[in-house]
N, C-alpha and C positions, 0 to 999 in steps of 0.2 A: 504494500500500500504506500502510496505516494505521501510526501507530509503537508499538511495543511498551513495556508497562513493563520492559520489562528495559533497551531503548534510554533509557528516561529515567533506570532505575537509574546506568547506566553514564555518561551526561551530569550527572548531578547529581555524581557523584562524581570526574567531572575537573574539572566545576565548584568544588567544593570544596579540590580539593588544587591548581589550577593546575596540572597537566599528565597525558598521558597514561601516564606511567609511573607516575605514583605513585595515580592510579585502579586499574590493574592490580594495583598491591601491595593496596591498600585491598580489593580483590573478586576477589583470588587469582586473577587470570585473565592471559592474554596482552596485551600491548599493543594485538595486532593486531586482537583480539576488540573494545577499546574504542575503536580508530579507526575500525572496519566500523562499528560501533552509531551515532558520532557522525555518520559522514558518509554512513548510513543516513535520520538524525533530520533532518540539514540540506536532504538531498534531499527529502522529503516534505514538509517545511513553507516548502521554497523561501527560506530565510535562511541565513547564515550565523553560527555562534551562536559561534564565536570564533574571535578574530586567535590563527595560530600565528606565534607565537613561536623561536626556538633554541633557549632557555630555557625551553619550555612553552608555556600557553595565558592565555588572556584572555579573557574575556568581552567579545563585542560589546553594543552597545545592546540590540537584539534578543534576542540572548540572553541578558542579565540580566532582560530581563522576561519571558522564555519559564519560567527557573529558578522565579521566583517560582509559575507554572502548574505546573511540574513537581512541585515539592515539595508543594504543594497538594495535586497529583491521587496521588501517591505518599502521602502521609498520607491522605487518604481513603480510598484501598484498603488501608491497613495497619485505619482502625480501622474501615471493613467485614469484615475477618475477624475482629478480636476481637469485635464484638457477636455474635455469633454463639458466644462461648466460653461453657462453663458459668462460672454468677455463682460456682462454687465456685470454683474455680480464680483468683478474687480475693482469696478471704479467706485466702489461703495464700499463701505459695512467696519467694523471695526481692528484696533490694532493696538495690542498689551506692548510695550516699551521697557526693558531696563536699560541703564547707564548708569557708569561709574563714576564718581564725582570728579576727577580731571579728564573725561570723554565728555564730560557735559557742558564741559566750559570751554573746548580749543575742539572737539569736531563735531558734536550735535549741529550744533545750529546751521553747517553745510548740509549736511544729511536730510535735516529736515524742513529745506527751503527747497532743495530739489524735489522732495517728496511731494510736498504740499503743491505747489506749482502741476505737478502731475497727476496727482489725485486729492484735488481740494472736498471732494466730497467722503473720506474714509476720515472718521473719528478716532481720534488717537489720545490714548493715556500711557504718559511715562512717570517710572520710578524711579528715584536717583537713591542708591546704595551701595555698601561695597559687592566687591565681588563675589564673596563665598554666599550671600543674604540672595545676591542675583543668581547665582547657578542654582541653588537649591528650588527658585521662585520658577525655574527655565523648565529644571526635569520635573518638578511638580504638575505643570502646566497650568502654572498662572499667568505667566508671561510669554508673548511668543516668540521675541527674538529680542536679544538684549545688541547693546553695543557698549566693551567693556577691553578691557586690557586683558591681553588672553595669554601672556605668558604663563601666568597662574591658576588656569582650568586646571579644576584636580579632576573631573571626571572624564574621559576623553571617550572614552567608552560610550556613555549617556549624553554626551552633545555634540553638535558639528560645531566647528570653525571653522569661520572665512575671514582670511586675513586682510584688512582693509590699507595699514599702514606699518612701518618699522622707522620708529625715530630716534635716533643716537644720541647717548649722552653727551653733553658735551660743555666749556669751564665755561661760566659769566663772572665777569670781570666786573671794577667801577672804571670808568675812563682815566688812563693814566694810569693807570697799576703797573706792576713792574715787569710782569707778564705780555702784558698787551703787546708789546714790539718784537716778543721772542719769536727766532724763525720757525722754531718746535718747542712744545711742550709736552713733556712726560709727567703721569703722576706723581713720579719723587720729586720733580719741584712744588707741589702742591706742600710740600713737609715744614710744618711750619704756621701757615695759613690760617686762618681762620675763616671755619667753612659755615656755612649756613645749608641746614637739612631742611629738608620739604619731607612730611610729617604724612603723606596722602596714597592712599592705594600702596603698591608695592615698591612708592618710591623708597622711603627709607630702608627697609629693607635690603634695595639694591647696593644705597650708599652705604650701608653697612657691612654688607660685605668686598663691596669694595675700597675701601679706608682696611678693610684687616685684613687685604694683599699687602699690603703700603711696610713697609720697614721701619719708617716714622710718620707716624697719625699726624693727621693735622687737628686740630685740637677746635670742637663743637663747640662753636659761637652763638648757636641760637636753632631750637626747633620750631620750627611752624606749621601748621597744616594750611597758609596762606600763601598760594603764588604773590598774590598779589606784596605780601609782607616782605616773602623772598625778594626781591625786585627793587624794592625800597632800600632793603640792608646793603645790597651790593652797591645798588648805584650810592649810596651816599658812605662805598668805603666799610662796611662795618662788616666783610667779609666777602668770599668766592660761594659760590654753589656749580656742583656737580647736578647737572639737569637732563632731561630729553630737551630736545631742539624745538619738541611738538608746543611746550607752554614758552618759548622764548619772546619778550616781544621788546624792542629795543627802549623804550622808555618807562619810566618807573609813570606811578601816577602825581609824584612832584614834578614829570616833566628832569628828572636828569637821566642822562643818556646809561646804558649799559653793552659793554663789549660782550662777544662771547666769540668764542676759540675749539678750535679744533683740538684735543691731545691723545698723545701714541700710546698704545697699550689696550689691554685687555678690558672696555668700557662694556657697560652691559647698555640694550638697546630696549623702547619700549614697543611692545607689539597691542596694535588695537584691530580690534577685530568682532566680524558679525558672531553671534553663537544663539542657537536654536537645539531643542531637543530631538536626537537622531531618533528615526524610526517613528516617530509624530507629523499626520500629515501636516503639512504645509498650508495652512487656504491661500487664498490667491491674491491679497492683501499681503501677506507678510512675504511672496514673491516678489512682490511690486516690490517691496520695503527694499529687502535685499536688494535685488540688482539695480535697484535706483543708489541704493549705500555705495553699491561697486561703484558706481562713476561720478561719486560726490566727493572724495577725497584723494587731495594731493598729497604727495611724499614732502615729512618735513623732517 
């Protein structure tokens, strides 16, 4: 006997939560409904698609590459039934949002000026939180497609990514610093310094572990979770910040200028990117969203 999409539904989504209770919770159904399904799927394809556990499930070898087919052939029959929808029913109806609190303030507002301009008739509600608060809201399916800093998806498994941008970090200076003229800078001239941290999503983090490559730290002048504070501090001298390129913008809001600079070595970069739940249809709304996202953002 051949296996059912419903068998895959149900594999995909033990796959997802690690076990078969919390599948059952996720597709309202009985346990017993999704250990027949699994050990349905296993008999037919003559593998075992995972180690139980006490504690739940695991994917086998096998069955991590079976998932990767499953969610496949489960997306393809989701957007086989929507071709098939009237094109009306795009230019309408509504559209769940998450964002990350530095994706909301330096590329929302591209995003969703191209959107709108496209389909001014589709209702849209967005969330601004971090990221673990987003992904959890994403495979839940409360939201349908967020736009977030995606180097940090822990579940990769339970969601797609589409990479929209990659923006490098890189030094902001105040005008006149002693840096500014250098033909290169390396991080061991940063030794010494007084650095100013940005306190937001996974930046600190980054600068964290980047200062403990360093041989000599430069020594934390001030944390913020304010670009806007950042900006202020450097241009009037009261320290350097290591940044993405994505929040740079050359005047503080007193109007003094700030530099920023290329430097060599091992810098971490920021990735922003679409993320929606795999294996979830799509409706035809949040296709529009997507590929309208792909060609709203420039490389910063």
């Amino acid at each position: 006997m051949a296996f059912t999409l419903r068998q895959l539904q149900f594999f995909v989504a033990a796959a997802e939560r690690g076990s078969v209770s919390g599948a059952a919770r996720a597709l309202s159904i009985s346990q017993s409904s999704v250990t027949e399904a699994i050990q349905s799927l296993e008999d037919d394809l003559g593998v075992m698609l995972f180690e139980r556990r006490a504690r739940g499930l695991d994917l086998t070898h096998k069955g991590s590459l079976f998932l990767r087919h499953a969610t496949q052939i489960l997306g393809d029959v989701s957007n086989a039934r929507m071709a098939f929808r009237d094109e009306i029913s795009s230019a309408s109806g509504r559209l769940s949002l998450g964002v990350t609190s530095l994706v909301a303030g330096y590329v929302l507002s591209d995003i969703l000026s191209r959107f709108r301009r496209a389909w001014p008739q589709v209702e849209l509600s967005a969330i601004e939180d971090n990221g673990d608060y987003l992904q959890h809201l994403l495979i839940g399916g409360e939201l349908d497609v967020a736009v977030m800093l995606t180097s940090t998806i822990r579940d990769r498994a339970a969601l797609q990514v589409e990479s929209l941008l990659v923006s490098p970090y890189r030094l902001w200076l105040p005008l006149g610093h002693r840096l500014a003229d250098a033909e290169a800078i390396t991080l061991d001239d940063l030794a010494g310094e007084q650095l100013i941290v940005l306190t937001v999503d996974e930046i600190e983090e980054s600068t964290r572990r980047l200062m403990g490559a360093l041989s000599v730290k430069p020594d934390i002048a001030f944390r913020t979770r304010s670009v806007e504070a950042v900006r202020s501090l450097v241009a009037t001298g009261a320290g350097v910040a290591l940044l993405p390129s994505l929040v740079y913008r050359p005047w503080s809001l007193e109007g003094d200028r700030i530099e920023i600079r290329d430097v060599s070595g091992d810098l971490p970069s920021v990735q922003v990117g679409l993320v929606w739940r795999k294996g979830a249809p799509l409706s035809a709304v949040s296709r529009n969203f997507i590929r309208s996202a792909q060609g709203a953002v420039p490389e910063r």
